[in-house]
Structure formats: structure tokens, C-alpha cells
N, C-alpha and C positions, 0 to 999 in steps of 0.2 A: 504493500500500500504506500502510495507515493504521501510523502510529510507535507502535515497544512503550515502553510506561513501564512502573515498578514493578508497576500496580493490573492485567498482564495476567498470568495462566498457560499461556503456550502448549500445554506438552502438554494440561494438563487442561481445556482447551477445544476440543483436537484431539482426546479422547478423548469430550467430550461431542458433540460434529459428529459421529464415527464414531458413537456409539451411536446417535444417530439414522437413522441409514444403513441401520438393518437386512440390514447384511451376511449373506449367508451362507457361513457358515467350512469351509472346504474345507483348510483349514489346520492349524497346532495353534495353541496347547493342543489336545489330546485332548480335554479335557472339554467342548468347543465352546461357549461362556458359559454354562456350566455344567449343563446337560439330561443329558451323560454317567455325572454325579458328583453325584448331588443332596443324597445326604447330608452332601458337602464344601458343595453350596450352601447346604443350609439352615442348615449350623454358621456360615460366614461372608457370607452375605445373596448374592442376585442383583447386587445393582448391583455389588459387589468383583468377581464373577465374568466378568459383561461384558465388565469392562474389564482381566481377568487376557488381553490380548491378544499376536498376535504381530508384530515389525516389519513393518512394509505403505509404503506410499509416504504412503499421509494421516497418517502417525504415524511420522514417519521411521526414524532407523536411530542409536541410539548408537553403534555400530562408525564411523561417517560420517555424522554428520548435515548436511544439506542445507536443512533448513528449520526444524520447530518444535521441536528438540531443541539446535538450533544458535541458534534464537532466546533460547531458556530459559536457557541454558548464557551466552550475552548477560547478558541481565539479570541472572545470578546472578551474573556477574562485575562491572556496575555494582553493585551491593545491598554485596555486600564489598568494591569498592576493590580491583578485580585489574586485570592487564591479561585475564587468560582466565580462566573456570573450567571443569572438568568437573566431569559427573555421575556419579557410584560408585555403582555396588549392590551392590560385595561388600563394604563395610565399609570405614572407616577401618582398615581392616588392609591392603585392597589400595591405596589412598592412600596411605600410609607407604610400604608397597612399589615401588609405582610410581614415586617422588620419586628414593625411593635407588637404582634401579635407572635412573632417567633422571642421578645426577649420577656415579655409579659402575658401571666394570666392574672383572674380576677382577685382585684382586692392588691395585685405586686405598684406600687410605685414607679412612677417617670418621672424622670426631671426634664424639664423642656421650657424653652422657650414661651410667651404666651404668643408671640406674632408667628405661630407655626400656620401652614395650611390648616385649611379644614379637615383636610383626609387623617391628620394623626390623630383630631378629636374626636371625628369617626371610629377612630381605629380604640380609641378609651372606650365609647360605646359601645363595640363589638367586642370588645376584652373584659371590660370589668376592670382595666388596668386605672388608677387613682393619679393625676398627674399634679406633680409640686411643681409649677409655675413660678419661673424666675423672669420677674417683669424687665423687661430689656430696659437698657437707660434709652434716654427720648432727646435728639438733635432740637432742643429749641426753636432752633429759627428753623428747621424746615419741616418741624411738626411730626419728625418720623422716627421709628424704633429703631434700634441699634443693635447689635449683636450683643451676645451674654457676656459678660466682666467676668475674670479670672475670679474675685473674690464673690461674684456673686453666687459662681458655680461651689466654690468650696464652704459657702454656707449654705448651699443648700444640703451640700453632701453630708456634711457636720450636723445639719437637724434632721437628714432624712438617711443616715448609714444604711438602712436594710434598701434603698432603692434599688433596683434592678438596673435600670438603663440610661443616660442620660442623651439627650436628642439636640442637635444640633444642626440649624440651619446655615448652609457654604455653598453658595452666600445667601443674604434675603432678597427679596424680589427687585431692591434697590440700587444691589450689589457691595452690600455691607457684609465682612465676613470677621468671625470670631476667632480668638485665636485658637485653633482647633487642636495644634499638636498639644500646649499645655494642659489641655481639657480634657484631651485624650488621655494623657498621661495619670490625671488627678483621677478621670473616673476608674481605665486600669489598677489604679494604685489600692483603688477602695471595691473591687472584684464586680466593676462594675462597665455594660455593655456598652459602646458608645456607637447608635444611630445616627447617621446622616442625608438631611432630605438636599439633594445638590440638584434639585429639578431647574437650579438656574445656575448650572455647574459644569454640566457635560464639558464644554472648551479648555477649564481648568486642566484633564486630562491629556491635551494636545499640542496646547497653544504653551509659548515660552512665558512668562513672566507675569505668570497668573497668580492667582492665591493658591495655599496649598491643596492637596485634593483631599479626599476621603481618606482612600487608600494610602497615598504617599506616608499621610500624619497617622498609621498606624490603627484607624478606625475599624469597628469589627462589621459596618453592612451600611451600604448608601446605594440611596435609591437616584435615578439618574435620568432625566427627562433627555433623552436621545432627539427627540422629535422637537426640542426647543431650539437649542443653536449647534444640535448634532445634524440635522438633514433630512432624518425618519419620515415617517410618517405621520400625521398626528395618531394620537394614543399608544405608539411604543417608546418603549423606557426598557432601560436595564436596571436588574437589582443585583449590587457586588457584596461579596465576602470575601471577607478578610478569612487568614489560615485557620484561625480557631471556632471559626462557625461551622456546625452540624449542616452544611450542603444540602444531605438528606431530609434531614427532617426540614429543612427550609423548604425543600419543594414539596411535601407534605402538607406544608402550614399555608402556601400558595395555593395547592391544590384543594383548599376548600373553600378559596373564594373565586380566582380565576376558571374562566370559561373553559369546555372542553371542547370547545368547536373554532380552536387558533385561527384567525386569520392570516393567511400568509402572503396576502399584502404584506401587513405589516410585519412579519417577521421577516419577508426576506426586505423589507426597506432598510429594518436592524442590520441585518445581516452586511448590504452592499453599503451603508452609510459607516459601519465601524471599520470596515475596508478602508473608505474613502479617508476617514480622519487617520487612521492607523499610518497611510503613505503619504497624506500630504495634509496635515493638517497645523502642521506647525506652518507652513506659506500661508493657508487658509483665514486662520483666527491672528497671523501678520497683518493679512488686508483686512480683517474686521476691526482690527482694535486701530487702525491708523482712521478706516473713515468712523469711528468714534469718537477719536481723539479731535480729527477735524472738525465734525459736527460741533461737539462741544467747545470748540474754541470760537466758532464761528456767532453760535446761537450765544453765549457769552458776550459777543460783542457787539451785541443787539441793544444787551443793554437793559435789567429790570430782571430776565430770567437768570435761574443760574444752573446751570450745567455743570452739579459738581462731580470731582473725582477725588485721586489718592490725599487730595490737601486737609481732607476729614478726617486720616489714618491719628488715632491717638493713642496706639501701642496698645490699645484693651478691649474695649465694644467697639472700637473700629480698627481692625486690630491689620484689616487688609481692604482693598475695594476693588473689583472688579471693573477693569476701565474699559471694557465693551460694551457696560452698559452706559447708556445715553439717558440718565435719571436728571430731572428739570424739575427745578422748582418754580411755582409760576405765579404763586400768589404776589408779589410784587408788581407787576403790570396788570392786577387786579381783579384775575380770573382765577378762578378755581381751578385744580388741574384737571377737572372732568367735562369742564365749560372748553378750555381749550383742545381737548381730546375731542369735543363732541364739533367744534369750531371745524378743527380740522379735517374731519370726516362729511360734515355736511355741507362746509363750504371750498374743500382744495381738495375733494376726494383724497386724502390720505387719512389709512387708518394704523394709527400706531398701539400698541400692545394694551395699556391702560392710562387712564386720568380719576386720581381721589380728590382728596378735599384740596392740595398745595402741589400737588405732584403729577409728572406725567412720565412714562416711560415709552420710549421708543425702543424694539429691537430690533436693534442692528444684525447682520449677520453679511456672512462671502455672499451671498444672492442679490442684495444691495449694491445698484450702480451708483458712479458719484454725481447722476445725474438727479437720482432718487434722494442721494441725499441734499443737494444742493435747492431741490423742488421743495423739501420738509423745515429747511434753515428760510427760506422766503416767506415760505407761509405763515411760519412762528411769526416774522419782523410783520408781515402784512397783518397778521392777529393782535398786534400790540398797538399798531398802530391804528384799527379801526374800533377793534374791542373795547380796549385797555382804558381802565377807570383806574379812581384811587380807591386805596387796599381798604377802605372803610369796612364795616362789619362780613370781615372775612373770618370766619374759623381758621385758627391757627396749626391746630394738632391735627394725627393723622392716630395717636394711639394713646387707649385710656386704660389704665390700668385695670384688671378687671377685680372683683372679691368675689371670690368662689365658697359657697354654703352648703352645696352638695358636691357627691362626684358627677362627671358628666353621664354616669350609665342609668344611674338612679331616679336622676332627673328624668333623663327624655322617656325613659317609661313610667313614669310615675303618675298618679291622678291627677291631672289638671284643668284648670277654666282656663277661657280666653277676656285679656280685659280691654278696653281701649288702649292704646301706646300711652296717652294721657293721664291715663288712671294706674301707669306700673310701677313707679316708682317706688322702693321698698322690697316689689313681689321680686321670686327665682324663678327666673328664665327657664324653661324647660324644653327649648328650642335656638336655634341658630339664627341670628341676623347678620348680614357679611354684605360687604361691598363685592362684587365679580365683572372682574380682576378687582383688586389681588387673590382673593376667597382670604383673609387672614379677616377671622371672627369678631364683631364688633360686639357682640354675645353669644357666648355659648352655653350649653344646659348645663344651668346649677350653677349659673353667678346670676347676682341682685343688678338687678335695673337702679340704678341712679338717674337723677336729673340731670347731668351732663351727659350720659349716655341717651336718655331722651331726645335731650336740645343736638347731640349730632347726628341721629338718624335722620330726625326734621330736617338739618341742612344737607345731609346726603342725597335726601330726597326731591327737596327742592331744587338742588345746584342739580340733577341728574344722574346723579351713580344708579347702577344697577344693583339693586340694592333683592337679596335671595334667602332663603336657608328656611322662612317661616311660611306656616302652614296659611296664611292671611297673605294672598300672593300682591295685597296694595300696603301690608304691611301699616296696615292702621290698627291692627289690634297682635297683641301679645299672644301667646302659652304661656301661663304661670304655675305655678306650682298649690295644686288646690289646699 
């Protein structure tokens, strides 16, 4: 058997084999490469449709791979520096999940971040797992969370020793990153797992002179959005382990919430995208982090916005930054960052990734011409100068501390009434309210509603966020805890 290196794609050459096989499908999909469904084929081409197949023995089996899934899975864990990787198609949401579900069951301790994704405090409610919440420190002027402090992490260790796992975001969605190898080390020191959600990290792995990665800093499992500024497909992600992770039982623990009917779209987009990074991805995330660097220098000298990077670094919660991302602060020329998200899209057709209350995030990536970027640096100056008021009764913050009175599994099944948003003040949450993008929870079940958390939903609402998570889809009334 000839040895795999980087320059192979197993599945997507085990898919090009099958296609020449001219099987005939007695199987599903239904649509049988596509003749059933043709005005699905003709919207997304025959060759997608082909290979929209089912698990068969020449294309083995994500549940158990045996051969060219178990090879891919290989080399994707050489390409990042794992001991193992898996392949995800439900998202870096089921990665997160999966993690905290393999280092936690009910009733075990996490220490975590509070400005995590949604998906780990899903992953509390499908464990039972109780999470000790280290409230990130908060950038004043730009109203945003910051990565976890060295000292905050080892009080929490010091009040929580029996914890299981500690979770760590590299980076945040801002491109703020914690200093992970010390954290790493403190949790190892205290026989403790260290999770990382890098779903705005993948580049870290390729690219030169990035933050450290998961794996590099000695972490034992990071979940890894491929599909963000890796090339995928949307919804594939990989999940890595480090040496001392049970492999097996990881896929185990995967296999009881991942599908058994893989899509191999997206696994071979996995497949031919960790190729692509694996040979040339250091020239790649070169050109992205240069037209990032230009952007931000350019939209900076506009004049009110600010395009910040590494000059936030202060050796602890900002401990590294990710300078591919293109994070903007915009409350200073008077707009909300979700007013000029919404600006930009309804009046310069450009849509960029997210706008909150101060903030807007464009991503950048190698797919980005400098003509694309030069169209989104005008647009900003054209938006300041038609838009642009003064910063008068503008919401400042982007993150409110939250106090938690239950755990979050407790809550969301527990008996409860619905109240007016007006009327919650006091009550516990026993539902989710989140801005999307970013999904990082503005309540989650089993913290108390305050009046400052009232008064930001209203301007979230007003200013335009997409605002999800509650069972009240105009979000004018609560779940409380009966």
C-alpha cells in the first residue's frame, strides 16, 4: 500500500473511483444522483449531486471508519499536530459539544468563560455538567469581553479543585486570545482537562505568526470550524486530540449525537481543504493577514472608526490578537455596529460576518480580492459621512456580567410561566436570549434578569440585532422560572 502524505485526499479520490463505477443506487438519497430531483440538480450542478452519496464499503463509514475516512481523519491529525482528529458535519457546535460531554457528566464542574458560544451551554444542558463562570474582564471603550486573566483562572481552580475541565476560547469572535499555554499548564497541574473552542482559529494552525494553537500549547481536545477561514464547506469542523484523550471513546461520545447518514459533500470539502492548507497555507493566510492589515489601516484613517489590533495585547486577557480579523469599533461616528452592518448590506450590497451594539466584524479570508476590499473601506467612509451623528444615547457595552441561581440543566426543564420582558426583573431565566452572530448568550437558563439586562435587549432590539434563543420569537415576553 502506497504511504499517505499531505498532497493525498482520501475521501475525494474515493469519491472520484466511485463515480466512475457507475453504480447503480438501489439505495438513498432518494434523488439517486440526482434524475429524481432535477430541478435540485440543475440549481446545484450534477457533479455535487453524484457525489451527494450514501455510506457503502468503497466510501466507508464515519460512525466506524475502517479505511478512507480513517485515513483522512490521519492526515488531518498530522496537518494540525494532534494525536487524533475527527471529522464533524454538524458544526462546530457538535465539536464543542462533544468535548464537554466527553470530559463531563452530571453534576462534574467546568470552568469556562461566560462569553462562550451557545453550543457549550447547550452542551451543560445535555450533560448535567454545572459551569463556574469566570466573567472575562471588559475593554471599556469598546464595550467588549476579553479573554480569561491568569489569576482569574487560578481562583477559580482554588475555589473549584474537584473541577473536571477548564474551556477556553483561541480566540473570541473579536480575535482576542488568552494566554492558553499558562492555563494549560495550571489546569494540567491541578489533573484537570483543558477544552478549546478555536471555531475562529483554524488559520492559527497554518499561517506564521498567529496566536498559539490548541494543540501547539499542549491542550487535550479543540474543536475547529474548518469551514470558517479553512475553505470547507459550511457545517464541517474538525475535533483534535491531544495524546492523552481516549480516541475511542471520543467517537463513542460523538456517536450519540452526530448523524448517521454523513454527508460527503462535506466531508470530502474536509478532506480536499486540509490538503489545500496543509501545502500552501502559510502563502495563503500571508495574503489574508496583509489585506487585513491594509483594511485596517485604511478604515482607521477615515477617521471616528477604529480598526483595532495587537496594540490591545496586555500580556493577560489580551494576552495575543489575531490580526486577520478586521474587528471595528463604530460607535464613535455614531452608529451602532449592527446599524452599520445593516447600512452596508442594504445600501452597498456588502455583507460582512456580524454588527452588535459598538462593533462590526468583517471576514477577511484568501477568497477576498483587493478590489472587494477597497469597495468595503469606501463604503464605511460613504456611511460616516451620510449616516454619522453624535454618539449621544448610544449603549456602551457589549457584555454584562451575568449571576447564575440555578444550573443551566435545571432551569431549562424546570416548571415555568412566561412574563412580559417588563415585568422580569428579579425572575431566572429558564431560556436563552442571544444576539446571532455572535450567539454568545445575553441570558442563559438559570441566571436572574436584571434591569440593565432588560434596558439592552430593548436597545438590541431597537438598533436591529437578530436577536434568538426564546421561545417568544418577538421576544417580548420571558421563561421564568415558576
Amino acid at each position: 500500500m502506497t504511504e499517505l502524505s499531505q498532497v493525498n485526499a482520501p475521501i475525494y479520490e474515493a469519491l472520484r473511483r466511485f463515480r466512475r463505477m457507475r453504480v447503480v443506487p438501489f439505495d438513498v438519497p432518494g434523488h439517486k444522483r440526482g434524475r429524481g430531483n432535477m430541478e435540485l440538480t440543475e440549481f446545484l450542478g450534477e457533479d455535487c449531486m453524484n457525489v451527494d452519496v450514501n455510506s457503502m464499503k468503497p466510501l466507508d463509514n464515519l460512525c466506524h471508519p475502517v479505511s478512507v475516512i480513517k485515513d483522512a481523519e490521519m492526515l488531518a491529525a498530522q496537518a494540525f499536530g494532534a494525536a487524533n482528529a475527527f471529522f464533524m458535519v454538524g458544526g462546530t457546535t457538535s465539536a464543542v459539544q462533544s468535548m464537554i460531554m466527553y470530559a463531563c457528566k452530571e453534576g462534574d464542574k467546568i470552568i469556562m468563560p461566560r462569553n462562550v458560544h451557545r453550543s457549550a451551554i447547550n452542551a451543560l444542558i445535555l450533560t448535567g455538567a454545572v459551569p463556574v463562570y469566570v466573567n472575562p474582564d471588559v475593554n471599556k471603550q469598546l464595550g467588549i469581553a476579553l479573554g480569561m486573566s491568569v489569576s482569574q483562572v487560578e481562583q477559580a481552580i482554588r475555589e473549584n479543585p474537584d473541577a473536571k475541565a477548564i474551556m477556553v476560547n483561541n480566540p473570541t469572535y473579536y480575535g482576542i486570545c488568552s494566554d492558553l499555554r499558562r492555563i494549560t499548564e495550571l489546569a494540567h497541574a491541578h489533573g484537570m482537562l483543558v477544552l478549546v473552542d478555536e471555531a475562529h482559529g483554524t488559520h492559527f494552525y497554518f499561517g506564521e505568526n498567529f496566536p498559539v494553537t490548541a494543540m501547539a500549547a499542549g491542550a487535550d481536545i479543540a474543536s475547529v470550524s474548518m469551514h470558517k477561514s479553512g475553505g470547507s464547506l459550511t457545517q464541517s469542523s474538525f475535533l483534535l486530540m491531544g495524546e492523552h484523550v481516549n480516541a475511542d471513546y471520543m467517537r463513542q461520545v460523538i456517536n450519540l449525537t452526530q448523524t448517521t447518514s454523513a454527508s460527503y459533500l462535506l466531508l470530502s470539502s474536509l478532506d480536499i481543504s486540509r490538503k489545500r492548507l496543509a501545502l500552501s497555507g502559510k502563502e495563503i493566510f500571508a495574503q489574508t493577514v496583509e489585506m487585513a492589515e491594509y483594511a485596517r489601516s485604511e478604515i482607521n484613517d477615515i477617521g471616528g472608526y477604529y480598526a483595532y489590533s495587537r496594540e490591545l495585547i496586555n500580556g493577560d486577557s489580551i494576552y495575543d490578537f489575531d490580526v486577520s480579523k478586521l474587528s471595528v469599533f463604530t460607535l464613535p461616528v455614531g452608529l451602532a455596529g449592527i446599524e452599520v452592518y445593516d447600512l452596508l448590506r442594504d445600501e452597498y450590497d456588502i455583507q460582512i460576518e456580524f454588527g452588535d451594539i459598538g462593533n462590526i466584524l468583517a471576514y477577511i479570508s484568501v477568497g477576498d480580492r483587493k478590489r472587494d476590499i477597497e469597495r468595503l473601506i469606501s463604503a464605511m467612509s460613504e456611511i460616516k459621512r451620510r449616516f454619522g451623528r453624535t454618539g449621544a444615547d448610544m449603549l456602551s457595552h457589549e457584555y454584562i456580567a451575568p449571576v447564575v441561581s440555578e444550573a443551566p440543566r435545571k432551569a431549562f426543564y424546570a416548571d415555568k410561566v412566561s412574563v412580559p420582558l417588563g415585568e422580569s426583573a428579579g425572575k431566572v431565566c429558564t431560556e436563552f436570549v442571544m444576539c446571532y452572530p455572535p450567539g454568545i448568550p445575553i441570558l442563559a437558563p438559570g441566571e436572574l434578569i436584571t434591569k440593565e439586562i432588560i434596558e439592552y435587549i430593548r436597545y438590541a432590539k431597537e438598533k436591529g440585532c437578530q436577536m434568538t434563543g426564546t421561545e417568544d420569537i418577538n421576544i417580548e415576553r420571558l421563561n421564568v422560572l415558576a
